[in-house]
C-alpha positions as CSV (number, residue, x, y, z in Angstrom):
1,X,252.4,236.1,-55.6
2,X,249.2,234.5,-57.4
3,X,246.6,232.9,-56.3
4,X,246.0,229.7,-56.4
5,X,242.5,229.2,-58.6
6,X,240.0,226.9,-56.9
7,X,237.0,225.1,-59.7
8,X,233.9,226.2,-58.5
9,X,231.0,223.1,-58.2
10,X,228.9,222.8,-61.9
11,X,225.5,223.8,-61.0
12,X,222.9,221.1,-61.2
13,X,220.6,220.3,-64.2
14,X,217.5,222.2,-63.7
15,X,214.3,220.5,-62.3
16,X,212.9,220.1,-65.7
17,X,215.9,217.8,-67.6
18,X,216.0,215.3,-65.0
19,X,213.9,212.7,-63.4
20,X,210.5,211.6,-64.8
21,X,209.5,215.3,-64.7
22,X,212.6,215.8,-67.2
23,X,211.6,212.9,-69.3
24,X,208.0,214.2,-69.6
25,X,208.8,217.8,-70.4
26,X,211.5,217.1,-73.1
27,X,209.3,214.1,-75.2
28,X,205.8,215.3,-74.4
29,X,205.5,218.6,-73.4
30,X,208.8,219.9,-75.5
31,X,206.4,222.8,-77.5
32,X,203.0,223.5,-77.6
33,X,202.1,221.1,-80.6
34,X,203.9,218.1,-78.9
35,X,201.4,219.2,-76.0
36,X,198.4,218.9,-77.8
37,X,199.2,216.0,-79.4
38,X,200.1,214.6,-75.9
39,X,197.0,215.6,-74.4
40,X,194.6,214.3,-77.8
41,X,196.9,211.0,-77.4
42,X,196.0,210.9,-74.1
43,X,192.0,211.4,-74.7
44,X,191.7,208.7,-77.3
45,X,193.4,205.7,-74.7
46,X,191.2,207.0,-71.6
47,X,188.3,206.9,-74.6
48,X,189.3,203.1,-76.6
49,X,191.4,201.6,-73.9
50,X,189.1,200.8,-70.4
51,X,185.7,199.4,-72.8
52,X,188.1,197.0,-74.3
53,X,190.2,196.3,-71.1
54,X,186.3,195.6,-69.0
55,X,185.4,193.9,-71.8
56,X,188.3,191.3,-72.6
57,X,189.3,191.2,-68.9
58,X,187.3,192.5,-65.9
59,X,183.6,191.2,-67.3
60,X,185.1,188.2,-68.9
61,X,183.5,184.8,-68.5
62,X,186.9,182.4,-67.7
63,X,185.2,179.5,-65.9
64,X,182.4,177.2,-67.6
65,X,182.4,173.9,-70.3
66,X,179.4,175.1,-72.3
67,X,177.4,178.0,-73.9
68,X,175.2,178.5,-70.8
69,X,178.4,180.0,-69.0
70,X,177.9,182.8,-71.3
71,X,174.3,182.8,-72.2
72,X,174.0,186.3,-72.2
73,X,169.7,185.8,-71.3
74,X,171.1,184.3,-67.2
75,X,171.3,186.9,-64.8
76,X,174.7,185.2,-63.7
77,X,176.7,185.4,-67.0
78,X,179.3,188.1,-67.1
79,X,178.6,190.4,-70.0
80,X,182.4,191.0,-71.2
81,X,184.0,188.4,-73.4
82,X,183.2,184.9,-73.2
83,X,186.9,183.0,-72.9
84,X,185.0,179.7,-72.3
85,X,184.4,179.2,-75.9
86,X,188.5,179.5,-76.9
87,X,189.0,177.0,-73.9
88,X,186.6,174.7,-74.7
89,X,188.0,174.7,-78.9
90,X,192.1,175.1,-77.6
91,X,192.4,171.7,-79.2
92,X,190.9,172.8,-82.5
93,X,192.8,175.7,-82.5
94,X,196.3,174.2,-82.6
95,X,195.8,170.5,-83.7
96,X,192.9,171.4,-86.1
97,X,191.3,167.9,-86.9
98,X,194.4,165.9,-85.6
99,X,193.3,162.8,-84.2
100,X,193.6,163.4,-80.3
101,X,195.5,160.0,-79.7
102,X,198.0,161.1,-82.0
103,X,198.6,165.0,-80.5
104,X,201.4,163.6,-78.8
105,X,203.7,163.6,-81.8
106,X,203.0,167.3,-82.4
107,X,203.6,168.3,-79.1
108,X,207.2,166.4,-79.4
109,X,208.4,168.0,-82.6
110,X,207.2,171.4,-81.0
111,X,209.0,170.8,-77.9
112,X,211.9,169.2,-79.6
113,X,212.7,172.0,-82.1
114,X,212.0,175.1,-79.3
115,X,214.8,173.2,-77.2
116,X,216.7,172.8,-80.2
117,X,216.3,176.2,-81.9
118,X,217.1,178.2,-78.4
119,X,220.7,177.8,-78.5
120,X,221.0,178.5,-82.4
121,X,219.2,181.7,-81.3
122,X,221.2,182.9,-77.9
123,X,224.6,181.6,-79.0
124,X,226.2,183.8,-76.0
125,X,224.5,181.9,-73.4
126,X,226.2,178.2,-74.6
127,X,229.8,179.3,-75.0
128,X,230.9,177.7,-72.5
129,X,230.9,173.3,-72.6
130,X,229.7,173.0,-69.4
131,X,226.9,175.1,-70.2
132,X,226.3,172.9,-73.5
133,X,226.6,169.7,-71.2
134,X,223.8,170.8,-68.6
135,X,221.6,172.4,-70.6
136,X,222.0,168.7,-73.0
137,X,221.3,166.5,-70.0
138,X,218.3,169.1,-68.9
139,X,216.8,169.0,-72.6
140,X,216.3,165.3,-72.3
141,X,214.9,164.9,-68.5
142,X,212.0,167.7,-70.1
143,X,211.1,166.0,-73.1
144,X,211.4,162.6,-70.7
145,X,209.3,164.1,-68.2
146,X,206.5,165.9,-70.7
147,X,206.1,162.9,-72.6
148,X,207.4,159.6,-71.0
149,X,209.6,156.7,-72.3
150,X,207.9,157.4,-76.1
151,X,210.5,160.1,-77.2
152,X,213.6,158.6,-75.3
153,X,215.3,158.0,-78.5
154,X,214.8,161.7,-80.1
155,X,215.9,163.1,-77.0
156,X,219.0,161.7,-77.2
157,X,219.3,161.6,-80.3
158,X,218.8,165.9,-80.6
159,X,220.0,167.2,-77.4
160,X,223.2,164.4,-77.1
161,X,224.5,163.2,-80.2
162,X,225.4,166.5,-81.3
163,X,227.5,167.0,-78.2
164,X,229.4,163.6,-77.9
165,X,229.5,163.3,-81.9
166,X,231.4,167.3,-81.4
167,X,233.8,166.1,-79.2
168,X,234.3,162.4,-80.6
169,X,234.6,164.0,-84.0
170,X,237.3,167.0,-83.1
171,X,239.6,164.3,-81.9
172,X,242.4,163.2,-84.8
173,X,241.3,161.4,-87.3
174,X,243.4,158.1,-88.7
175,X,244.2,158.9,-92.3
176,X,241.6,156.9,-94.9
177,X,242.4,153.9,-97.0
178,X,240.8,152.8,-100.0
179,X,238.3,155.9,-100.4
180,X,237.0,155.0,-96.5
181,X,236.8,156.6,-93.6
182,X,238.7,155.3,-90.6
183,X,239.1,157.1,-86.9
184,X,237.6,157.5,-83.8
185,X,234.8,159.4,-85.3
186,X,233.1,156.4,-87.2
187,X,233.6,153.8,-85.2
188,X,232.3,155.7,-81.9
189,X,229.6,157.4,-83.7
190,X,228.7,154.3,-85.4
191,X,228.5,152.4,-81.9
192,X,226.6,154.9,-80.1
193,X,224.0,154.7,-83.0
194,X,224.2,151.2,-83.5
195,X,224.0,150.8,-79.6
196,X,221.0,153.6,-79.8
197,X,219.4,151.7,-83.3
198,X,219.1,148.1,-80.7
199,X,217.5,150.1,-77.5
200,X,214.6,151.3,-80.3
201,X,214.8,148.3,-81.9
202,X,213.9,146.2,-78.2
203,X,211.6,149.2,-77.4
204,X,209.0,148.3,-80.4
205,X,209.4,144.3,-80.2
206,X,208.7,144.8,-76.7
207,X,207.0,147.9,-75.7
208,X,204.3,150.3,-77.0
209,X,205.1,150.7,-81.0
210,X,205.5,154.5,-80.7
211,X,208.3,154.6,-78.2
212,X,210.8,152.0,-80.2
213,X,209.6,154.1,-83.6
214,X,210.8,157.1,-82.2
215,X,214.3,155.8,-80.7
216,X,214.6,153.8,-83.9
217,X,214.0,156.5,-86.3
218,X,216.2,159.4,-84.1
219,X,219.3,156.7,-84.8
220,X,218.5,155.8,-88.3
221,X,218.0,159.8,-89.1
222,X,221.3,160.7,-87.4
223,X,223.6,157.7,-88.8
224,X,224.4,159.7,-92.1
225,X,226.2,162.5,-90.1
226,X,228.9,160.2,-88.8
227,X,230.9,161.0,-91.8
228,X,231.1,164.9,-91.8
229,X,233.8,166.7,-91.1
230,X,235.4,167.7,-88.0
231,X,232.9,170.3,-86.3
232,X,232.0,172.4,-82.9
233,X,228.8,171.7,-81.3
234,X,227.2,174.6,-82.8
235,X,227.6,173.4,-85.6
236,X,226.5,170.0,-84.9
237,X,223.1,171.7,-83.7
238,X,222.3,173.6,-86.5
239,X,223.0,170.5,-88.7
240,X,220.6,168.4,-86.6
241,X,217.9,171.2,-86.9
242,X,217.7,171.9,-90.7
243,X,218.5,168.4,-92.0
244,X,217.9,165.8,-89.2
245,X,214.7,167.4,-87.6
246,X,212.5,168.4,-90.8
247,X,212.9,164.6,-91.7
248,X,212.2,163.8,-88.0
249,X,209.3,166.2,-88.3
250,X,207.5,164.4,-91.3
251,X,207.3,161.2,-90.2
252,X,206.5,161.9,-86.8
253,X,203.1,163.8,-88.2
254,X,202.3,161.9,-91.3
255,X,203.5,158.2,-89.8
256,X,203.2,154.8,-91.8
257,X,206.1,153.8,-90.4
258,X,207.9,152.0,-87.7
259,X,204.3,151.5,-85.6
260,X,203.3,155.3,-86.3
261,X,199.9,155.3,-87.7
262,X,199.2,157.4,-91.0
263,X,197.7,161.0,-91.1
264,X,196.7,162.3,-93.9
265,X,197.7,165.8,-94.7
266,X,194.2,166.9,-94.5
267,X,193.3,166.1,-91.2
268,X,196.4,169.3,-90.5
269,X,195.0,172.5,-89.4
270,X,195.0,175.4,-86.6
271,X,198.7,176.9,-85.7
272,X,200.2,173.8,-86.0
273,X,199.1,173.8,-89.7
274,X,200.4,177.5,-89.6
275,X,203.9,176.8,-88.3
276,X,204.6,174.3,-90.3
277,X,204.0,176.2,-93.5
278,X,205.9,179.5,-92.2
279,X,208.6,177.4,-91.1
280,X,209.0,175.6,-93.9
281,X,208.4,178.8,-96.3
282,X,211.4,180.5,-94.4
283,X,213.5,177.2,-94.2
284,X,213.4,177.0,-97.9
285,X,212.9,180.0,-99.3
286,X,215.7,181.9,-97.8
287,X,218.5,179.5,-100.0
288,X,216.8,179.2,-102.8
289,X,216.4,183.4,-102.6
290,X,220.2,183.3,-102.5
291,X,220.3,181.6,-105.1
292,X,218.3,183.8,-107.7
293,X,220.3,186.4,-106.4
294,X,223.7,185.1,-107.4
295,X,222.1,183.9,-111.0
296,X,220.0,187.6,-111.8
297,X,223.7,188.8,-111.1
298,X,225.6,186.4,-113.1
299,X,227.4,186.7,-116.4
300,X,226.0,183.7,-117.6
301,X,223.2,185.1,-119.9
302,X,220.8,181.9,-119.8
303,X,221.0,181.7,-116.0
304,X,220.5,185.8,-115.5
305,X,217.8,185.8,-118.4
306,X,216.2,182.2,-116.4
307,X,216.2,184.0,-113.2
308,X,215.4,187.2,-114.1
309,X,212.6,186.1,-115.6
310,X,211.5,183.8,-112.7
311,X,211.6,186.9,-110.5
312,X,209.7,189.0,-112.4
313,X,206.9,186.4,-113.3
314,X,206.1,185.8,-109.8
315,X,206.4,189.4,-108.3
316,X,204.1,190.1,-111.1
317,X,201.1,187.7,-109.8
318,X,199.5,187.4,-106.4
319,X,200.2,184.6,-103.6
320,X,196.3,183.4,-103.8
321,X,196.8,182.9,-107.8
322,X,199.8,180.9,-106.8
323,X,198.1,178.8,-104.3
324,X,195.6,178.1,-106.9
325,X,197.3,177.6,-109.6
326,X,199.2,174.6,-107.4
327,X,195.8,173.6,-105.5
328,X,194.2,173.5,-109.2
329,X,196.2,174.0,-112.3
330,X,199.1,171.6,-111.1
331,X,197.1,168.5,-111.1
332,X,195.7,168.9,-114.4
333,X,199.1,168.6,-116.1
334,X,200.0,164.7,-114.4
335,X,199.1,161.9,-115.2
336,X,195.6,160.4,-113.8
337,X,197.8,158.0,-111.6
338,X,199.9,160.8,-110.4
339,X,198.6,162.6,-107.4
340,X,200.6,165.9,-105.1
341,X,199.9,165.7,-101.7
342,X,197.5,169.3,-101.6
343,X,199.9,170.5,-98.8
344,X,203.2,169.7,-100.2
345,X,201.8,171.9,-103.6
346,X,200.7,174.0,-100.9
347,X,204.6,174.2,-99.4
348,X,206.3,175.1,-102.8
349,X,204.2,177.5,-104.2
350,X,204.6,179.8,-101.1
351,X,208.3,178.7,-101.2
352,X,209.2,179.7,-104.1
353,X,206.7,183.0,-104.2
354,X,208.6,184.5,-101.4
355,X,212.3,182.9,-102.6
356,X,211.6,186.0,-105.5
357,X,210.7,188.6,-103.2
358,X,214.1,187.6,-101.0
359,X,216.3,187.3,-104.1
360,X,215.8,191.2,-104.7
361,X,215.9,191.8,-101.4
362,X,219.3,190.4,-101.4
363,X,220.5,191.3,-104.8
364,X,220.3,194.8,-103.2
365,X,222.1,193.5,-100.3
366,X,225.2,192.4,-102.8
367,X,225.1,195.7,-104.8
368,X,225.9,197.4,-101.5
369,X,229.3,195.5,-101.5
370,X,231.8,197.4,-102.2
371,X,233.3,196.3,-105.8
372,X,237.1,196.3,-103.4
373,X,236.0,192.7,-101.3
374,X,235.2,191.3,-104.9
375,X,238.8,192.5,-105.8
376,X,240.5,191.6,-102.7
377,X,239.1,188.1,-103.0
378,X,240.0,187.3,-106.9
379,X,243.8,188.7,-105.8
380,X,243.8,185.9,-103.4
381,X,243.2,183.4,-106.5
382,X,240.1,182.1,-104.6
383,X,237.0,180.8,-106.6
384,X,233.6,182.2,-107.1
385,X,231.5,180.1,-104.4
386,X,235.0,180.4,-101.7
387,X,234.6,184.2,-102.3
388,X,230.9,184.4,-102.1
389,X,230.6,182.0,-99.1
390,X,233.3,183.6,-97.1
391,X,233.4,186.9,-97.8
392,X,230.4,188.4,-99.6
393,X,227.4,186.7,-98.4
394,X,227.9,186.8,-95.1
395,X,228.3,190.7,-95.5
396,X,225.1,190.8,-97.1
397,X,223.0,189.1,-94.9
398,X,223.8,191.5,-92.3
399,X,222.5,194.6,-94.5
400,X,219.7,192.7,-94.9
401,X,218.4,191.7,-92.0
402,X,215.3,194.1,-92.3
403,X,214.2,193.3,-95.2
404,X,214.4,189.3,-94.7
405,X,212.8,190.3,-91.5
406,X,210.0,191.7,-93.6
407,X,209.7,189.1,-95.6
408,X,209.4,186.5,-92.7
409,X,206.5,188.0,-91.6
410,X,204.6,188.6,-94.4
411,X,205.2,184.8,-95.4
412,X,204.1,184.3,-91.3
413,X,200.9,186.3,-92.2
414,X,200.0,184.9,-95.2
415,X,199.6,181.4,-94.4
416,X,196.1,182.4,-93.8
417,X,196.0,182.5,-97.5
418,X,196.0,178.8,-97.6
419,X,192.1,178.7,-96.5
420,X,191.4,179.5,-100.2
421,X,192.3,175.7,-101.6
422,X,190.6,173.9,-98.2
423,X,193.8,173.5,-95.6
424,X,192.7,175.7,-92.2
425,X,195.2,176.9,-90.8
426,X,194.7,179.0,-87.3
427,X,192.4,181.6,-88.7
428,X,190.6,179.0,-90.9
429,X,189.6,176.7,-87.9
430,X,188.5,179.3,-86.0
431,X,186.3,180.8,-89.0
432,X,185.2,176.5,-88.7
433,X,184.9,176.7,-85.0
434,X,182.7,179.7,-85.1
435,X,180.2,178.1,-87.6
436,X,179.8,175.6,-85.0
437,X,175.7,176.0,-84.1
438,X,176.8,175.2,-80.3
439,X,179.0,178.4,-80.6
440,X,177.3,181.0,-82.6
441,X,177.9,184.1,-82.0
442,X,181.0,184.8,-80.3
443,X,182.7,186.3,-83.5
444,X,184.7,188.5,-81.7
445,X,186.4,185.9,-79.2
446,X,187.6,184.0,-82.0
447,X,189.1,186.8,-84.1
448,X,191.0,188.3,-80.9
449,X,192.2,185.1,-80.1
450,X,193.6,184.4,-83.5
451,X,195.0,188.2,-83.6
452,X,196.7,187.6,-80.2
453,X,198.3,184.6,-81.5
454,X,199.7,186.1,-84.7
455,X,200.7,189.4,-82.9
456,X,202.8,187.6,-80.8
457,X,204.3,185.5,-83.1
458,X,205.0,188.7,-85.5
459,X,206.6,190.4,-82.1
460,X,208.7,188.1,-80.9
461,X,210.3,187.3,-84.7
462,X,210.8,191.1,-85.1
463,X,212.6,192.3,-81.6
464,X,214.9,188.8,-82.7
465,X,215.3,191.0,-85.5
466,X,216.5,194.1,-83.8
467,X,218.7,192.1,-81.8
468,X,220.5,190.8,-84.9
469,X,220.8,194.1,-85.9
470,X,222.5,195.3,-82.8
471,X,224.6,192.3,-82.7
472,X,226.0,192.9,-86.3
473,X,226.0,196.7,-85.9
474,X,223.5,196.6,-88.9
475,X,222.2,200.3,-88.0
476,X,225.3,202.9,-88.9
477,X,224.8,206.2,-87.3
């Protein structure tokens, strides 16, 4: 008879592989280089880290309207960083020389598109149509509560028209008659913006200008959508924020119409200047980038020589001779009764510059296809722009992702650039604020503020990054 054989219990992990104490020993203290280096790590923080820390935070000057809060000759002035000045110049600093009865139409369009970009950029959490539903209704009390009755027509028009014209447009369609579109779709659409056209319309007959422009212009800008095909609400959202909202977004800030006074382009400056350029850089560039892509690879020989030599040109030059060449150059060539808004020269010349640094980015993205999905696809019989839409781009704008990640933020970055032909964006108003003779002197304040902003800007677009990465398995291990 044999016996039976019992497992014995595993012996625990010893002390040093688990706990903090484990984590410690195995990434700092693993041999006797990682120790030094640990320990000389270690030195420099307790060395760089507290001056800066008593100096930005601890012995800062927070409270005060003027220079004599920090006067560093009173007895009473803190001696650390003087915080008063970037309070006092806040509104310089985003609005640049905006006109301060008009800031209300930038805080909108920056409300507006953060609401509307968050559920484009965290798909998972508005799956569900309840969750699009609430998160609609609660979009519009915010903007209605921030800013009054003035944006009642823009909130509707962005946070509910793209939910109602979902669901009244997935319902069947009546089948068209004489090249004309006939259905539910249309004629609901069409009376919700009609009905949504008369509120604005009332609004600036009757009330303040600004609050019947808005309503007005939210149902005029929507109308043309009626017609598109059957789509989810998704869908609907991203159409609103790349077509409706950058229209929406230009004539809320330059105005001229519908009661909205003008502003000139060059009243524009601080991060509002900033993220308008960088968000319109990326907008545009990233399509247009595709497209040299797909015409550097082509067997057309005019179109691969045209953009082949497109791309070369400008990777060949530097942004600031761009910038110049459109600030300076440009005009030269029209007409003496032509005459390119500065900013909008401003717009393409950056647009395009980074569209050629993205088309190689992605050309390298479509070499890493393999030659089978091109294959598969032609077997099907399906055409070049089905195949490339359906099955190869989307392919290689998830190998990408780093490098259009890159790209974002050196386009994000160099917006500063566009100090050299007179527009001041963030770190050109606070080079203006600092020359202010009220203000001299407090260098540093403004530069760290600036840096803070861009940092976190520059942060929070590349963790997004990571997490697109993760989400489309981008990293192979």
């Amino acid at each position: 008879m044999t016996a039976k054989w019992t497992p014995k219990p595993s012996l625990p992990p010893p002390a040093l592989e688990k706990g903090i104490g484990g984590w410690i020993y195995k990434n700092l203290f693993s041999s006797p280089g990682n120790a030094v280096l640990t320990l000389l790590g270690a030195a420099l923080l307790l060395w760089a880290v507290p001056p800066v820390v008593r100096w930005a935070l601890l012995d800062a000057n927070w409270i005060g309207q003027s220079r004599s809060a920090c006067d560093p000759l009173s007895a009473d002035a803190p001696t650390g960083a003087c915080w008063v000045f970037i309070k006092v110049r806040l509104g310089l600093f985003v609005y640049g020389f905006y006109p301060d009865p008009e800031r209300w139409r930038v805080n909108i369009i920056f409300v507006v598109g953060a609401l509307a970009l968050w559920p484009l950029l965290a798909p998972t959490l508005f799956k569900h149509s309840r969750v699009q539903v609430v998160y609609s209704i609660a979009a519009v009390a915010v903007v209605l509560i921030l800013f009054g009755a003035k944006p009642a027509g823009a909130a509707l028009g962005f946070f509910g028209l793209p939910f109602l014209l979902a669901r009244i447009s997935l319902k069947k369609r009546l089948p068209t008659e004489a090249g004309g579109i006939k259905g539910i779709a249309p004629g609901a659409g069409l009376a919700l913006l009609g009905a949504l056209a008369v509120y604005g319309g009332l609004r600036w007959l009757l009330g303040p200008a600004p609050s019947g422009a808005i309503a007005t212009l939210a149902a005029l800008l929507c109308l043309p959508l009626i017609f598109a095909k059957p789509l989810s609400v998704m869908l609907w959202r991203g159409i609103f924020l790349f077509t409706v909202y950058p229209l929406f977004v230009f004539f809320m800030l330059v105005g001229g119409v519908l009661g909205l006074p003008h502003v000139e382009t060059h009243y524009w400056g601080g991060l509002f200047l900033t993220l308008v350029v960088a968000g319109s850089g990326m907008v545009t560039a990233l399509p247009i980038g595709i497209l040299l892509a797909l015409g550097r690879r082509s067997e057309m020989p005019v179109i691969k020589t045209l953009c082949v030599s497109f791309i070369e040109f400008v990777r060949g030059v530097p942004l600031v001779s761009v910038l110049f060449m459109a600030s300076v150059m440009f005009p030269l060539f029209l007409p003496e009764d032509v005459n390119v808004d500065k900013l909008l020269r401003a717009l393409v010349g950056i647009t395009f510059f980074y569209a050629a640094y993205m088309a190689e980015v992605i050309r390298g993205g479509l070499q890493a296809i393999p030659k089978g999905q091109y294959e598969a696809a032609q077997a099907l019989g399906w055409s070049y722009w089905k195949m490339m839409g359906l099955i190869i781009l989307p392919q290689t704008l998830r190998l990408v992702i780093p490098g259009l990640a890159n790209n974002f933020l050196s386009l994000l970055k160099d917006t500063t650039l566009v100090a050299v032909i007179g527009l001041l964006d963030l770190l050109g108003i606070a080079k203006a604020a600092m020359a202010d003779v009220e203000w001299l002197g407090f260098t540093k304040e403004a530069y760290v503020f600036a840096a803070a902003v861009f940092w976190t800007f520059c942060f929070g677009l590349s963790r997004y990054s990571v997490h697109l990465e993760k989400k489309y398995h981008v990293r192979y291990r």
